[in-house]
N, C-alpha and C positions, 0 to 999 in steps of 0.2 A: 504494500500500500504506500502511496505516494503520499509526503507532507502537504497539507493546507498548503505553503507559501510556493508550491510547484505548481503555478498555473502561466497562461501564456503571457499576460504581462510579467510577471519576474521574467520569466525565461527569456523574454525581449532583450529586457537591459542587460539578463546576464548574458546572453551571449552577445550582443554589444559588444559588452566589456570585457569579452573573450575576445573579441576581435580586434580589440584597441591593444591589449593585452600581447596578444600575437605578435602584432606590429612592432610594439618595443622589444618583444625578443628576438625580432628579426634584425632590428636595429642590432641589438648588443652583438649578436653572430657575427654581423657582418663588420662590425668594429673592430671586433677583438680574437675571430677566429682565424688560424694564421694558414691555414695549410686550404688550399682551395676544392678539394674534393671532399673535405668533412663540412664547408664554408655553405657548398651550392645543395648537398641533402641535406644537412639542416634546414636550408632554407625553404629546399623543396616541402620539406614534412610540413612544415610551417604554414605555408605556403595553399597546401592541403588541407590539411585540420581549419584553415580561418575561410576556406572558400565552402565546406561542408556547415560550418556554424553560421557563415553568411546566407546560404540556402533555404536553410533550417529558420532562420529568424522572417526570410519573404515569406516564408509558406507561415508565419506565425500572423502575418497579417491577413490573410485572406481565411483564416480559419473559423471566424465570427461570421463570417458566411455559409459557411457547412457544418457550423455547430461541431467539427469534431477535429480535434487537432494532436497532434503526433509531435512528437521531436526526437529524431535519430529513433521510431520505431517504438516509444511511450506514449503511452495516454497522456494528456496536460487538459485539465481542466478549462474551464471558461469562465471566466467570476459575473456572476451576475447572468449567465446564459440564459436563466429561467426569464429574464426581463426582455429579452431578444426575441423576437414574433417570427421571425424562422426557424426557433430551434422548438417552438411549442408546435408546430403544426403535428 
């Protein structure tokens, strides 16, 4: 069972801020990692993970339209879905 504060708005921001998140560690790699074939898969993975969490957060806004929303394959809640006149039909 999922906690209360796991619905699609938190998961908005947090994956946001996974995304912001990303970026500064892509920053620090490419600062300070010296050898360029451990430089450019770091990056890659990075790179990866922040384009799957950006995906993940589009499809969070169009999920108040179909009432049922998902992230990486989880249920996530709807706060207030019962007040939404799509999701009671």
């Amino acid at each position: 069972m999922l906690p209360d504060w796991f619905n699609a708005d938190n998961l908005q921001t947090i994956l946001t801020g996974s995304i912001v998140g990303l970026a500064i560690v892509v920053f620090f790699v490419a600062r300070f990692v010296r050898k360029l074939v451990v430089k450019a898969l770091v990056i890659g993975i990075i790179v990866v993970i922040g384009t799957a969490a950006w995906f993940q957060r589009d499809q969070l806004n169009d999920c108040a339209a179909t009432c049922e929303c998902k992230v990486f394959g989880v249920d996530v809640t709807i706060p207030e879905a019962d007040r939404l006149p799509q999701c009671n039909e």
